[in-house]
N, C-alpha and C positions, 0 to 999 in steps of 0.2 A: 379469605375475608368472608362472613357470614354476610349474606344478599339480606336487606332491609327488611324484606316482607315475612321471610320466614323465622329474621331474628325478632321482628314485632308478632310471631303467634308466638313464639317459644318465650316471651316474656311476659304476653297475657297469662299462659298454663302458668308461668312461676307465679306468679302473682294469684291465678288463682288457686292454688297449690297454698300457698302460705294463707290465704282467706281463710282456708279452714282449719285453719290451727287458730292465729287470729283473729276471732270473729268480729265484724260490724267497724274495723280499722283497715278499709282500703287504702286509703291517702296514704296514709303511714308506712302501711304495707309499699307503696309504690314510691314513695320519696327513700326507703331500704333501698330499694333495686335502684334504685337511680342513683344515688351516692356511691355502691357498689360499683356499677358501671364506669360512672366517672374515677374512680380508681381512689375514691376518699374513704376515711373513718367516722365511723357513725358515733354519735354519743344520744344514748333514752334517757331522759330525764325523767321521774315521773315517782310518784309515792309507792312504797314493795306493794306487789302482789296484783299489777295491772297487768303482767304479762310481757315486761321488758326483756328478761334470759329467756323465755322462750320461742320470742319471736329470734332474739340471735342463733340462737339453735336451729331452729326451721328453716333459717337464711343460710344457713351453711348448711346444712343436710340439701336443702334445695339445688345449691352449685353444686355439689360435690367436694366441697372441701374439708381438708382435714382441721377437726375443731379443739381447739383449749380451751378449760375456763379455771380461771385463779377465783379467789376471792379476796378479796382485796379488806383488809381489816387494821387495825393501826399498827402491829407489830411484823406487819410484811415486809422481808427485807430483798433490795436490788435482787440480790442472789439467790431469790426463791422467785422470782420472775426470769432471770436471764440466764440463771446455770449456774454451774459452779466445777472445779477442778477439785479432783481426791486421787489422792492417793493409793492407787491399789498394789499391792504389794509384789499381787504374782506377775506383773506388767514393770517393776520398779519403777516408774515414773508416775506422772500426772496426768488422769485421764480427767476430759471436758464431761459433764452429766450436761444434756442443753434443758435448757429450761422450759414452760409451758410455751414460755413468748416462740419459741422453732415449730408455731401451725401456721395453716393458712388464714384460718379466722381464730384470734385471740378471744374471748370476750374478757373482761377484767370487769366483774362483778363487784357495784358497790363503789367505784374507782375512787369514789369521794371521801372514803374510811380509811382509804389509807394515809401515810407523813408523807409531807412533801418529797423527800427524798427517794422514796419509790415510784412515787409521780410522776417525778423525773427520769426516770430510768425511763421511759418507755419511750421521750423525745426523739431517738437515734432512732427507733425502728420504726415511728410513727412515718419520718422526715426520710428515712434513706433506707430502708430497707434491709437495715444490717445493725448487730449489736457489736459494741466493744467490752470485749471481757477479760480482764487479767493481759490486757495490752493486744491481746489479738484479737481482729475483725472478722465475723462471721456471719454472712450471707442469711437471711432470712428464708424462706419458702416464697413464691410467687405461683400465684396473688398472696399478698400478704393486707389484709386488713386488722385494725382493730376496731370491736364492738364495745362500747364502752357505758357502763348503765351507771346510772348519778342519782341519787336520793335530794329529795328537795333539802337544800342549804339553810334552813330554821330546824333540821332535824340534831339532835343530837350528835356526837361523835365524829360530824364532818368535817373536813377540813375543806376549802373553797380553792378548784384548781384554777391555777396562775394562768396568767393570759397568753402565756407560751404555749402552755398545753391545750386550752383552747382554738388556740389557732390553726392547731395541727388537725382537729376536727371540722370534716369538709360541710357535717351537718348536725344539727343537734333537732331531734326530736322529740314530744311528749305522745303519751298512748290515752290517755287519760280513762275515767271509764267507762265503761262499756253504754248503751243506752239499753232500752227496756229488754228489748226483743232479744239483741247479740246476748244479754247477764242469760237471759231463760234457759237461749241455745248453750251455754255453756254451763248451765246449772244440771240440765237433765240431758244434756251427751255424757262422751267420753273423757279422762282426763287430759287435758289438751298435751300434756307432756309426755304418758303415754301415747298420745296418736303419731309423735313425732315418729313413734319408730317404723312407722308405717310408710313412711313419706318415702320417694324414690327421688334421685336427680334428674331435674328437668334441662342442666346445663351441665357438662361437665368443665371443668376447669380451664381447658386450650380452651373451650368455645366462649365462657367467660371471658381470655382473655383477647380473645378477636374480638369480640362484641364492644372492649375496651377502647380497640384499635380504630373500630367502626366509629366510637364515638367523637373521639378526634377528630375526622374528617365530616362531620357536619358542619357546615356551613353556615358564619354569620357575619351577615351583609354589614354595611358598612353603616346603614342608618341604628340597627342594631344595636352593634357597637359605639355609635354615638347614645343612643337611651342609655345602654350600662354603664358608660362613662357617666353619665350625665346623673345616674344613682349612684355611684360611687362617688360624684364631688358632692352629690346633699348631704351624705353622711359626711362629711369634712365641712362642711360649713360652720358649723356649730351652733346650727337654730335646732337640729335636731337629737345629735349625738355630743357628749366631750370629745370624743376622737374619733376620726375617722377608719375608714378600710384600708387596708394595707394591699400593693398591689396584687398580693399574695393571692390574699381573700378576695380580691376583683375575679383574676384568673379561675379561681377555685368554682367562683358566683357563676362565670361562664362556660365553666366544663360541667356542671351538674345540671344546666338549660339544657346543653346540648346532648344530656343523657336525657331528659325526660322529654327533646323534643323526637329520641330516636323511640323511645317507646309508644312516642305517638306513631310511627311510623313513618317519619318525617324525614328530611335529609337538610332541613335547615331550619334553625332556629327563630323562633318567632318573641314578639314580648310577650305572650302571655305563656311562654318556655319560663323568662327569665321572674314573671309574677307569679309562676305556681312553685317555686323554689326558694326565692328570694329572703323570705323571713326565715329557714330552714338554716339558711346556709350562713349569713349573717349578724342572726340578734344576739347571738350565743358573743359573738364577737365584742358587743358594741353594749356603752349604758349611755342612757337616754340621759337627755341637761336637766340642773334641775329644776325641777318646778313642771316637770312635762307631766305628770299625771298620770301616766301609762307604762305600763311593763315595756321590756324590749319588743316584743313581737307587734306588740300593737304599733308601736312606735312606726316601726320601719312602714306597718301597712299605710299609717297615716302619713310617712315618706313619700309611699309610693304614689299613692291618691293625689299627690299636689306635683309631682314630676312628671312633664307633660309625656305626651305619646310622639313617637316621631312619625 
């Protein structure tokens, strides 16, 4: 088991490790590592060219993990994600080719360009850790995350993923862009994708996945968990959402606190764990009633704001 204090510097370095690849996007940068930790899939929403595949990139060079990336376009099919079996002659039989999805960190570029049916394919590995192919079950890599980048849904050529595939993501974030000073830094430096190859691991993958293990065993009190109950029945009320969290997504709300209150160096989860997370984890989930006037994010904060403190 990694001792608290030394896995809280070894995740400050990560973090500030990826700062300079991502400039002037700490938050962002640390809700990664936090979703990471709590052992979820990330989805970047955010219009091309803000630096969504290369922060996934930076986040796996950073752990050590071994990376894939697809591009995801409309004529992508299952079996160019998941493998496929051929025939080789000097073998007679059927050998498995495995697909991009057999890394540690998948990124699926664009995910929103592709037909629902490839979409779909990626459920089983999201959810369990393993694909079915041609009737037989094969084990994934661990850690196994997907990075997953989504183009704003008024763009062209999209298709809007299903609220199944949604839910399998523990966080959905935006990068947006840069302010004055980070455009400058990034104007007259290096090209940030070049500097990736520069980057060393600051975690290797067993320690990854202790730090996992760590995060589990953080601690939350009982008043705690009456506040995150107590946000999980506002979204089901229906003053503020159609529908509410699924217990799923409660669980998920609570394991990604207790990743970002391990970063604080914490050993138990406080509420201002479960409010520096909370919209992250899920708006992506939830559409506001109508006539609320407010996107999903705003939504939940102006949830939050009216849900007392315990």
């Amino acid at each position: 088991m990694v001792r608290a204090m030394s896995l809280h510097t070894r995740l400050h370095q990560l973090v500030d490790q990826i700062d300079t690849i991502i400039v002037g996007k700490r938050a962002r940068i640390e809700d990664s590592v936090a979703c990471m930790l709590a052992g979820g899939h990330l989805l970047i929403e955010d219009v091309p060219g803000v630096g969504k595949t290369t922060l996934a990139h930076a986040l796996a060079v950073s752990l050590g993990l071994r990376f894939s990336r697809v591009q995801f376009t409309a004529d992508l099919m299952p079996s160019d994600l998941l493998g496929v079996s051929i025939y080789e002659r000097g073998k007679e039989s059927f050998v498995f080719h495995p697909g991009p999805v057999f890394a540690q960190v998948l990124l699926a570029d664009e995910i929103n360009r592709a037909g629902p049916k490839t979409q779909s394919a990626l459920l089983e590995s999201m959810e369990e850790h393993q694909v079915t192919v041609e009737g037989e079950t094969r084990a994934l890599p661990a850690p196994f995350f997907v990075i997953a980048t989504q183009n704003p849904s008024d763009q062209l050529g999209t298709y809007p993923l299903p609220e199944s595939q949604l839910d399998r993501f523990l966080m959905c974030i935006t990068l947006g862009y840069p302010d004055r000073a980070s455009e400058r830094a990034l104007l007259a430096g290096r090209d940030r994708r070049e500097a990736i190859g520069d980057l060393r691991p600051v975690m290797s993958p067993a320690e990854l996945q202790a730090a996992q293990q760590t995060v589990l065993a953080v601690h939350a009190s009982e008043p705690l968990l009456d506040y995150l109950q107590a946000l999980i029945e506002a979204t089901r009320g229906g003053q503020w959402f159609t529908e509410g969290l699924s217990p799923r997504a409660g669980i998920a709300l609570l394991r990604a606190a207790k990743a970002r209150a391990l970063m604080a160096a914490r050993d138990y989860v406080a509420p201002d764990d479960l409010q520096a997370v909370i919209a992250q984890c899920i708006a992506h989930r939830l559409m506001p009633v109508a006539g609320a006037g407010r996107g999903p994010r705003e939504q939940v904060r102006a949830m939050v704001e009216a849900v007392a403190l315990p």
